[in-house]
N, C-alpha and C positions, 0 to 999 in steps of 0.2 A: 453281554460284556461291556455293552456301549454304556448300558447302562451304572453300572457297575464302578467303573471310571468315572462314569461326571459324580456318583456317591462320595466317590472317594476324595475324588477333589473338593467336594465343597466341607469338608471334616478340613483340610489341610490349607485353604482359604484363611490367612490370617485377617484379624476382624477389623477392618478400618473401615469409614465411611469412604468410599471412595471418589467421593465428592473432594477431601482431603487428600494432596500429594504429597504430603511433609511426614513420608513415612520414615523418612532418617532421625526424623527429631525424635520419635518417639521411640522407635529402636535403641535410640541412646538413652531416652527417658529409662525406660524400660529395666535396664538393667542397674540400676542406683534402685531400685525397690523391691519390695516383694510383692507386693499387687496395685493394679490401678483399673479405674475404669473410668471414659468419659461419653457423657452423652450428649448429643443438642436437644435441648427438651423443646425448641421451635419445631422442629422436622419429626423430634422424637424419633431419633436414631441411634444409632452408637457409632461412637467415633473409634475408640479405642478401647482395649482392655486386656488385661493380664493377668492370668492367673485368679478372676475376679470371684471365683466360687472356690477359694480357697480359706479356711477357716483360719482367720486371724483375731490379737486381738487388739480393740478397738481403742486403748484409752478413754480420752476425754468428748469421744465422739460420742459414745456413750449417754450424754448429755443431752444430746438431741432429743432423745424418747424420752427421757427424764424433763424437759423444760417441755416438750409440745405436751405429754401427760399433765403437767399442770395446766397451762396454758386451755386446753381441753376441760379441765375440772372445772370450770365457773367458778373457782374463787381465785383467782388474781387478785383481787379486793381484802381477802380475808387477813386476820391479823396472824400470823406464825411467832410466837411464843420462844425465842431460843436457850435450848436445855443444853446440859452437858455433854449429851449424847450425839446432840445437832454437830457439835464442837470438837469431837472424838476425830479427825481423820487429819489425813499428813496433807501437806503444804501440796499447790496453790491454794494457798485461804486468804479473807478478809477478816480474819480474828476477832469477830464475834464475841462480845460479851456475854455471859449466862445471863438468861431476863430479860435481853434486850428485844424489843418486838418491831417485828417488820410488816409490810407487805408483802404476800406474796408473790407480787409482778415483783417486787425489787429484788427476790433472791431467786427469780427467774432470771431475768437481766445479769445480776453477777453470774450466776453459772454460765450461763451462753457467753459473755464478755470478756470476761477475765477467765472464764474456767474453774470458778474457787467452788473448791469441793467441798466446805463450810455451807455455801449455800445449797448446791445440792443433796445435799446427807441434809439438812433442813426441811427440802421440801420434800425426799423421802420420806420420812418420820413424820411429817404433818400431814402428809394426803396416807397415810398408810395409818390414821390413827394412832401412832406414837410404835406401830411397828413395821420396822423396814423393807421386813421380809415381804410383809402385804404387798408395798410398795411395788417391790421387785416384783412379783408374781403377778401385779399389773401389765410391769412392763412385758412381760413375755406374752403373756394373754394379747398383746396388742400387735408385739413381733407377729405370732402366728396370725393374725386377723389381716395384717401387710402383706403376708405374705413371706416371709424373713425364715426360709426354713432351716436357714444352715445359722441359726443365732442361737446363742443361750447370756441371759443378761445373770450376772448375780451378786450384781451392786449398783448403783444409782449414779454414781460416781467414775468409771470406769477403770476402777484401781486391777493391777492385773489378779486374777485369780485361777484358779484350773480350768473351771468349764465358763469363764465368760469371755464367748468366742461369737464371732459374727463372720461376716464377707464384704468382699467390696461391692459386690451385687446386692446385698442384704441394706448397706447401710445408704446405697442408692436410691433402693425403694424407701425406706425411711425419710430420706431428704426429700424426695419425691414429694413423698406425704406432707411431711411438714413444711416447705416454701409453698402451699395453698393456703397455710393459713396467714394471714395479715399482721397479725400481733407478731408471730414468729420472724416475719419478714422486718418487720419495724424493728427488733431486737438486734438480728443480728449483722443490720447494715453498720449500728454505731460504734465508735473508736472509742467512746467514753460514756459511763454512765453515772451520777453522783444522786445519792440518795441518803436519808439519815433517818435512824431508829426512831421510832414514832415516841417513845417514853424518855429514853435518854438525849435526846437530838445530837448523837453523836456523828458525826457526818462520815461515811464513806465512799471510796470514787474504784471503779473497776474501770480499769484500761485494756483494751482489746489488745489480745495473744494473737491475736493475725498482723503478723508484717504485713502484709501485700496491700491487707484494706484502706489504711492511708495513704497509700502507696499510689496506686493503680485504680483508676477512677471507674474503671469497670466492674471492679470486683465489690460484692456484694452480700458478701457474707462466705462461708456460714460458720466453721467451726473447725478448732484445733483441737489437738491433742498430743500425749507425751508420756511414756510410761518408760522404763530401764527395758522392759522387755518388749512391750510394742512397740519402740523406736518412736521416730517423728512420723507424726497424721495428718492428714489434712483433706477437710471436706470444701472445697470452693465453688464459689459459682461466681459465673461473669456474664452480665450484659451490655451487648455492645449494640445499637439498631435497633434492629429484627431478632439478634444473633443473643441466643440465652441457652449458655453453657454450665454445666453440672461437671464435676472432677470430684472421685474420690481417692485418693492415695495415701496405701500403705506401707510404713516402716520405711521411707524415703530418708534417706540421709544430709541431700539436701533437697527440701521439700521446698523450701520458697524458689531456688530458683529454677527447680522442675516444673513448677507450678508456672511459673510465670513463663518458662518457657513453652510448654505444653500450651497455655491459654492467650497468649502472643500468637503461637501459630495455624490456632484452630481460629483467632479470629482476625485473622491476618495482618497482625502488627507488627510482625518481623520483619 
């Protein structure tokens, strides 16, 4: 029986590090979302989470797997060609001219920065040999290799569609994955990037969709997002010390100032 009891309580054990006493803040976080989860990747622990294997979707976070699969491909260097088809998707874009030829760190850089789904739908169709689908079937191949088992990707971009659905646990391990690498890390600390087509030297500048990152001198990336149906996203990470914090949060309504409140009090600046 005794036993039995302590099973049960630890099912009913809500998940904080309890290292953390600022369980009111996030009790209130909490309820302004539909999922979150934060981790200290120093201790490798979990601080908080809600609802976090819960199939949501992702917007612009999406882009993540999309920029580290290039980033991973060895051509960063290579030239990307842009077609009509690069050029086919809805706003956030950088308006891309047909013929105009980049690098492909440069339309890494805009997708992570600015989020422009121009450059992402570009570097789909160029790593996927001019099909996108390839692309995509990349990325899923790579989901399951993560580990990512409640994901389905079925666009590059993270435009909403039926089945491309993730978690906040899924998109965890993903960031996970991708801040080891360095390139990734150098991307997505900056507020601005300016770059210009190699044939046309026509100049364009992508300014970061993270409020916070200008903002708040800890924060260090990583990535937004925004769809009519996935609401406001936000993948952040903070270092402060010693102190290196991971936040994902879904469908927040006001997500910067959860964010900053959540990442104030995990690294106790409140």
């Amino acid at each position: 029986m005794k036993l039995l009891k302590s099973a049960i309580s630890l099912l009913i054990i809500p998940v904080f590090a309890f290292s953390y006493n600022d369980k009111q803040i996030f009790q209130k976080i909490e309820k302004d979302l539909d999922s979150i989860i934060v981790k200290d990747l120093t201790k490798k622990e979990l601080i908080f989470q809600k609802d976090a294997n819960q199939q949501v979707r992702p917007a612009s976070l999406t882009k993540i797997m999309t920029s580290i699969l290039a980033i991973e491909s060895g051509k960063m260097d290579s030239v990307v060609t842009i077609t009509k088809e690069m050029k086919n998707v809805e706003p956030t874009i950088l308006n891309f001219k047909v013929g105009e030829k980049f690098y492909l760190r440069d339309l890494v850089n805009a997708a992570m920065i600015k989020s422009a789904n121009d450059a992402a739908n570009a570097i789909a169709i160029y790593l996927g040999n001019g099909n996108k689908q390839v692309f995509v079937n990349m990325m899923n191949k790579k989901a399951k290799l993560l580990g990512m088992k409640n994901t389905n990707f079925e666009n590059p971009c993270g435009f909403d569609a039926p089945n491309h659905k993730t978690t906040a646990s899924d998109l965890l391990k993903l960031t996970e994955y991708a801040i080891k690498n360095k390139t990734f890390n150098d991307i997505v600390k900056k507020e601005n990037y300016a770059f210009k087509a190699i044939n046309t030297k026509r100049t364009y500048t992508a300014h970061t969709s993270n409020k916070l990152l200008p903002k708040e001198k800890y924060m260090v990336g990583v990535k937004t997002g925004y769809t009519s149906k996935a609401g406001p996203c936000l993948i952040a990470r903070a270092k402060d010390g010693k102190k290196d914090i991971l936040l994902v949060m879904l469908n927040s309504q006001n997500r910067w100032e959860n964010t900053k409140l959540a990442l104030d009090t995990v690294l106790n600046k409140r």
